[in-house]
C-alpha positions in Angstrom: 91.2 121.3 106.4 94.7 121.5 107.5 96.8 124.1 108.0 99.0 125.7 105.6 101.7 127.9 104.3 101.4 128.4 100.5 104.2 130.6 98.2 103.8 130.3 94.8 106.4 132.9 94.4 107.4 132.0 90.5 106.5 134.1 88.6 104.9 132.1 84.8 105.1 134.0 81.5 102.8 131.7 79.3 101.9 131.9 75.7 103.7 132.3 72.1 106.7 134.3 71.9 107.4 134.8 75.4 110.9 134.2 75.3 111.0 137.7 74.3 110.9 138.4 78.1 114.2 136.1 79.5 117.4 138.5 78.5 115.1 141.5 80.3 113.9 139.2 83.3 117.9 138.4 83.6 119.1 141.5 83.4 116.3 142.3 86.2 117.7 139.4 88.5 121.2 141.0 88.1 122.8 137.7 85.8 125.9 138.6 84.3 126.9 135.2 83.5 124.3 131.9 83.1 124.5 128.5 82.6 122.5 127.1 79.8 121.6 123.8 80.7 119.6 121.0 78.4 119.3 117.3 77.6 120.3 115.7 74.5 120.2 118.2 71.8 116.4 118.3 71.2 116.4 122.0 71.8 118.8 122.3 69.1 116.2 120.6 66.6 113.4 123.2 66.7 114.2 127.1 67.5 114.2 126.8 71.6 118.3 126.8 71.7 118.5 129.5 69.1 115.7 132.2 70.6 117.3 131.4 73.7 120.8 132.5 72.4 119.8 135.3 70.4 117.6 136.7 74.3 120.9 136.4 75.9 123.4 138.2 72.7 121.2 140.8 72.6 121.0 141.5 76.7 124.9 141.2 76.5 124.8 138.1 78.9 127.8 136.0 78.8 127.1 132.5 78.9 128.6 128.6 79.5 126.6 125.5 78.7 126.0 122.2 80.0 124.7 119.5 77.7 123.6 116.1 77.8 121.1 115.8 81.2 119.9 112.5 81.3 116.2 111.3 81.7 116.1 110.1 85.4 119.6 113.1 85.9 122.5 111.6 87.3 124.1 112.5 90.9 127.4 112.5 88.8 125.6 115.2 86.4 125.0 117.5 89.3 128.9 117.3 90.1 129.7 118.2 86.9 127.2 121.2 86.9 128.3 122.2 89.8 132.4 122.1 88.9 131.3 124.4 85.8 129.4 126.5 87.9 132.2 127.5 90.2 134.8 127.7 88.1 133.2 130.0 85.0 131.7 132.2 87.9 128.1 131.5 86.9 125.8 133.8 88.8 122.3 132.2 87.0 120.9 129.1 85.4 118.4 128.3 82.8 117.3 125.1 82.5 116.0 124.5 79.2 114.0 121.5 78.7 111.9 119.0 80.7 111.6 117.9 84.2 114.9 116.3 84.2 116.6 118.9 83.5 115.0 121.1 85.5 115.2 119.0 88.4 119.4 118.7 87.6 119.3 121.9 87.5 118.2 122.5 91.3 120.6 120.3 91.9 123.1 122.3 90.6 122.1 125.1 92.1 122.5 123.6 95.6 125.9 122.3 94.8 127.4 125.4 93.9 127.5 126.6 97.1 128.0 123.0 99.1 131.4 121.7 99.6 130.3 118.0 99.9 128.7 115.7 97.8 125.7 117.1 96.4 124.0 113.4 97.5 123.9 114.4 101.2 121.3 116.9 100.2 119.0 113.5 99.4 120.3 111.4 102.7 119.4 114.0 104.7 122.8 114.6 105.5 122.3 118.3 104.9 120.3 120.7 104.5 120.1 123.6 101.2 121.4 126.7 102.5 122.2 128.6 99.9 121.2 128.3 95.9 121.8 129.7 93.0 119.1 131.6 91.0 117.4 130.1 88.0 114.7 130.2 85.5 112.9 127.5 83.0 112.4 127.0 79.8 109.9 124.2 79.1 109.8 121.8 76.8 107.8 119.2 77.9 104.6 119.3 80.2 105.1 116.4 82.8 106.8 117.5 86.1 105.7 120.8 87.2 109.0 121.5 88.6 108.7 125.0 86.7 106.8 126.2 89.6 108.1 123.8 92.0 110.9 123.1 94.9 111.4 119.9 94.4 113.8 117.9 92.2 114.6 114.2 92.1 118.0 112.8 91.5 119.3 108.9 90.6 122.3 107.9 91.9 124.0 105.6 89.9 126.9 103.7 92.0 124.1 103.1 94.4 121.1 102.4 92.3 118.9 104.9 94.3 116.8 107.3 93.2 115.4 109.9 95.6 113.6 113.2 96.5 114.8 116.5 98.0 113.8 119.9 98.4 113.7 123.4 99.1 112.5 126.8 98.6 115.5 128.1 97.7 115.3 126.0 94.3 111.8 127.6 92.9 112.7 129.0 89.9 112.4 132.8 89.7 110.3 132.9 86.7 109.2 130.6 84.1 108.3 130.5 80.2 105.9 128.6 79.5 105.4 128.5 75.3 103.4 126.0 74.0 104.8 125.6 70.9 107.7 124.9 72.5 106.3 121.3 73.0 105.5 121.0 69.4 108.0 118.8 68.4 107.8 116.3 71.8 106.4 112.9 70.1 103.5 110.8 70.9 105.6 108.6 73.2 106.9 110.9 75.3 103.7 113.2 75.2 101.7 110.5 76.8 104.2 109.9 79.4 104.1 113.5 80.0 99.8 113.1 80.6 100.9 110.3 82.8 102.7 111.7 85.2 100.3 114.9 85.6 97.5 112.3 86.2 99.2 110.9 88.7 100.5 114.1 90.7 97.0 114.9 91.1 96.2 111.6 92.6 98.8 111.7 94.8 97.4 114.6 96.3 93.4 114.2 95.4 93.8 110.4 97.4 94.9 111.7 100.6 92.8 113.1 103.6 91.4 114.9 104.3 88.5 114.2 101.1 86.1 116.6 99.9 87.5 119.6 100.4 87.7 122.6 98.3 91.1 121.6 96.6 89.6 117.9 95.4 86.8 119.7 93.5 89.6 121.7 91.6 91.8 118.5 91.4 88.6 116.7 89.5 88.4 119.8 86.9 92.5 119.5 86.1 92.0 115.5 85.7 88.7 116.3 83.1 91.0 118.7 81.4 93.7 116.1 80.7 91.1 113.6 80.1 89.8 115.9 77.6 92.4 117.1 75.8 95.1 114.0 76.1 93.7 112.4 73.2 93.2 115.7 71.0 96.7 116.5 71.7 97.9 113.2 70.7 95.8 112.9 67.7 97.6 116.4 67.0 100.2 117.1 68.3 100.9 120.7 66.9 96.9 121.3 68.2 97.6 124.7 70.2 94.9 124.7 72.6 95.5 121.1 73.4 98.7 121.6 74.5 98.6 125.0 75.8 95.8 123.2 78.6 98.0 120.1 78.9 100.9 122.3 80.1 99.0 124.5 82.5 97.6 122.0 83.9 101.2 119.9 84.4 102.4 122.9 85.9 98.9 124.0 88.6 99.1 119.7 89.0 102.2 120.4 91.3 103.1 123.7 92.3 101.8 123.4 95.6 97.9 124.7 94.9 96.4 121.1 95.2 97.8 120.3 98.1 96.8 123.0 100.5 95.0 121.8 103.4 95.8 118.1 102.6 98.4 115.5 103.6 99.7 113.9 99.9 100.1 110.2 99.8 102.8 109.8 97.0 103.2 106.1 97.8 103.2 105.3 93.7 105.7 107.4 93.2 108.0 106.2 95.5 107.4 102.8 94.3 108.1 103.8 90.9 111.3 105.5 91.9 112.8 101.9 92.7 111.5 100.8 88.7 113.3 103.7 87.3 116.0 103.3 89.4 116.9 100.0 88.2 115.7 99.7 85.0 116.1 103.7 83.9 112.4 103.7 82.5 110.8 106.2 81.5 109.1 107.7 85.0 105.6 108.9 83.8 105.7 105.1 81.8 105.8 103.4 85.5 103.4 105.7 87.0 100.7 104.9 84.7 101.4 100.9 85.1 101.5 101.1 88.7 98.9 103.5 89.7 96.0 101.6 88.8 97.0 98.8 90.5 97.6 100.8 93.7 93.9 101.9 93.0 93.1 98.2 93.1 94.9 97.4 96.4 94.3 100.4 98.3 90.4 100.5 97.6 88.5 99.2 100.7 85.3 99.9 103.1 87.0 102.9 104.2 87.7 105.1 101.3 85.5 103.4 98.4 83.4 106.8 98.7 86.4 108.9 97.9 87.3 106.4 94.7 82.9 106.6 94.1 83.3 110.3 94.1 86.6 110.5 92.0 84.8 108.4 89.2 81.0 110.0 89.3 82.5 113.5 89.4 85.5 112.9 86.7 83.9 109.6 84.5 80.2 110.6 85.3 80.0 107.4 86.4 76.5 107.3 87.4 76.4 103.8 89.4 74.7 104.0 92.8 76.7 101.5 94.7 80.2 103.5 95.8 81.8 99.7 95.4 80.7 99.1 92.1 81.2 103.3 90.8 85.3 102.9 92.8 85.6 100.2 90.7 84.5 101.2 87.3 86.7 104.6 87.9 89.6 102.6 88.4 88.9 100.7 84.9 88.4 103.8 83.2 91.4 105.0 84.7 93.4 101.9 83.2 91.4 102.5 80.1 92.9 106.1 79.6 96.6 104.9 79.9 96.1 102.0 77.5 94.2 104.7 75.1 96.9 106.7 74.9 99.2 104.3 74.0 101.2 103.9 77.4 102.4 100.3 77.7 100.5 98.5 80.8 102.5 96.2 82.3 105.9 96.2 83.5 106.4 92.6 81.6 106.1 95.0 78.0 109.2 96.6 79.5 111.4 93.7 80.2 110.7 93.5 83.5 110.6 90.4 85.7 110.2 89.7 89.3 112.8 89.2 90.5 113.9 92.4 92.0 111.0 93.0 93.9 111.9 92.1 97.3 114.9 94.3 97.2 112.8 97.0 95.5 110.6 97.2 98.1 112.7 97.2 100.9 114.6 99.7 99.4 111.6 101.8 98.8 110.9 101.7 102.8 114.5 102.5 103.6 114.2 105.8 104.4 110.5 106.5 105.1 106.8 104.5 105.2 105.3 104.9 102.4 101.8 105.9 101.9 99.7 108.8 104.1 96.1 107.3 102.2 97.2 103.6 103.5 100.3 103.0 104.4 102.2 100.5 102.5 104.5 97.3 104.2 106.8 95.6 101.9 104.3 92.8 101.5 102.0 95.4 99.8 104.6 96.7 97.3 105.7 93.3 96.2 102.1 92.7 95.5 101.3 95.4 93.6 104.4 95.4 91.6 103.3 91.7 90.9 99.7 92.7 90.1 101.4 94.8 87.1 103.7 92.1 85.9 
C-alpha cells in the first residue's frame, strides 16, 4: 500500500429535512451575503429553491443568484460567477444542484480572488490560492464533488474540457436529502449510476490490487448494482435512493483511493466526447468503459478483472480469463439494463473526430496509471464503441 494523506474535512448532513441546518451552518461560517447558484430551473420545480430561500430569510442572509449552469459548465459561466461575486461583495456560495453546478461553483470560487482568466487554473498556468467558502445542496447523485476538491470545466472557444483541483474548493459542509432527487428522471438517474460505477473503477483498476480499499470498492459497486434497478423501477423509492447517493458521494471523496494510484484513463477519454459533442458525461462513461475493459484485459491483470467479477457478479468460473471476461459482459449488461444507450453511433456520433480526440486527450498528460494508453489505443477503443 502506498502512502497517503487523507482529509475528508466536509462535513455531510444526510437525511430528510436537513436543510433545516444551512441558514445556522452559514451563520456559523460567518456568511453575510451568498451566492445561490443552480442550473436550469429544476430546483424551482420541486421545493429545493424555496426551503432554500426561506433557511436564508429566516437567518437574515442577504443573497444574489446565478442561474442557468450548464451540463458540462462553461469557462464563460465561471467569469460570469465570478464578475457577480466581486461586485455584490459575496462572502459564500451555495451550489444547489448537480455535479455541474457544483463543479462551476469551485470555479467560481477560485475566480473571485484571481485576476486572470479563471482557465489558467486548468493549463496549469496557476495555481488556487485563495477561495471562497461554499456549501452543497444536492440534487442529483453522480459526481461526488459534495465531498470533493475537484471540478471540471469545458471551455467552449477551445473545445477543451479539463480537470483542476484544490483543497481549498471542498465544500464546508453538505446536505445531502434524498428526496431531493425525487424528481431527477429515469434518464438522467441512470447516468447518475453511471458515472458512480465508473469512479469506483477508476480507482478499484489501478495498483496496487487487493488491498483493503478494493474490498470496500466491490461492496459500493453491489450496492449500485443492487439498488440501480429498484431506484429506477421507483424512482420516489427512499431507500433506493438514499444508498445510490451515499454511495456517489463515498465513490469519490477520496476514501477509495487511499493507498492506490487511480487510472482515470476513461474519463479522460470521455472528456474529449463531451467536449465536442456536449453529451451527457455519465452517458459516455458507460459506452466507453466497457470497451476499455475489453482492451486493457491481458495476462497481467486478468486476476484483478477475475476477482472484480467473482466477488461483485459471483461469478463462479475457475479460469480468471474466462470469469475477466464474463464480468466485463455483465458489466455491459448493467448499462444496457438501465437503459443507458451503448454506443456512441445511438448518439450521432461518427468517426471522424477521433484522431484529433485522441491527440487531444494526450496533450497535456499520458493517460492511464493501470496501462497506459497511446493514441493508437484511444482511437481503437472509441471505434470498438461506434
Amino acid at each position: 500500500m502506498n502512502n497517503f494523506w487523507l482529509s475528508l474535512k466536509t462535513d455531510i448532513f444526510f437525511g430528510k429535512g436537513q436543510i433545516s441546518v444551512l441558514g445556522k451552518n452559514l451563520l456559523k461560517a460567518g456568511a453575510k451575503k451568498v451566492l445561490l447558484a443552480y442550473g436550469h430551473g429544476s430546483i424551482k420545480k420541486n421545493s429545493v429553491y424555496n426551503d432554500i430561500v426561506k433557511e436564508l430569510k429566516d437567518a437574515e442572509i442577504e443573497f444574489c443568484e446565478l442561474s442557468g449552469i450548464d451540463p458540462n459548465p462553461r469557462i464563460s459561466t465561471v467569469r460570469k460567477g465570478a464578475q457577480i461575486c466581486r461586485q455584490e461583495n459575496v462572502d459564500f456560495i451555495i451550489a444547489a444542484g448537480a455535479g455541474s453546478v457544483i463543479d462551476c461553483c469551485k470555479a467560481i470560487s477560485a475566480a473571485r480572488y484571481y485576476n486572470g482568466d479563471p482557465w489558467d487554473f486548468f493549463l496549469r498556468k496557476t495555481s488556487i490560492k485563495k477561495a471562497l467558502p461554499l456549501c452543497t445542496v444536492l440534487t442529483l447523485a453522480a459526481t461526488g464533488s459534495e465531498m470533493n476538491a475537484g471540478m471540471v470545466i469545458s471551455n467552449e472557444e477551445t473545445g477543451e474540457k479539463l480537470a483542476s483541483g484544490s483543497m481549498k474548493l471542498k465544500p464546508r459542509f453538505s446536505i445531502l436529502d434524498p428526496e431531493y432527487t425525487f424528481s431527477v428522471p429515469k434518464n438522467q438517474t441512470a447516468a447518475g449510476i453511471a458515472d458512480i460505477t465508473s469512479h469506483i473503477f477508476e480507482q478499484y483498476f489501478s495498483y496496487p490490487t487487493f488491498s483493503t480499499v478494493d474490498r470496500m470498492s466491490e461492496a459500493i459497486l453491489k450496492t449500485v448494482f443492487h439498488y440501480g434497478p429498484i431506484v429506477l423501477d421507483n424512482l420516489e423509492d427512499y431507500e433506493a435512493r438514499a444508498n445510490i447517493m451515499w454511495a456517489g458521494t463515498i465513490g469519490l471523496n477520496g476514501l477509495l483511493s487511499t493507498g492506490k494510484e487511480g487510472d482515470w484513463a476513461t474519463h479522460l477519454i470521455e472528456h474529449e466526447l463531451s467536449a465536442k459533442y456536449d453529451i451527457t458525461h455519465g452517458i459516455g462513461l458507460a459506452i466507453l468503459t466497457p470497451h476499455w475493459m475489453k482492451h486493457v484485459l491481458d495476462d497481467s491483470n486478468e486476476k484483478i478483472f477475475a476477482a472484480y467479477g467473482r466477488n461483485v457478479w459471483n461469478i463462479q468460473e475457475k479460469n480468471d480469463r474466462k470469469a475477466a471476461l464474463k464480468a466485463i459482459e455483465n458489466t455491459a449488461d448493467f448499462f444496457n439494463s438501465i437503459g443507458v444507450p451503448n454506443s456512441l453511433s445511438q448518439l450521432g456520433i461518427d468517426s471522424s473526430r477521433f484522431e484529433e480526440m485522441a491527440e487531444s486527450a494526450l496533450k497535456y498528460n499520458k493517460i492511464g496509471r493501470f496501462k497506459e494508453l497511446s493514441k493508437e489505443d484511444i482511437v481503437k477503443i472509441y471505434t470498438e464503441s461506434l
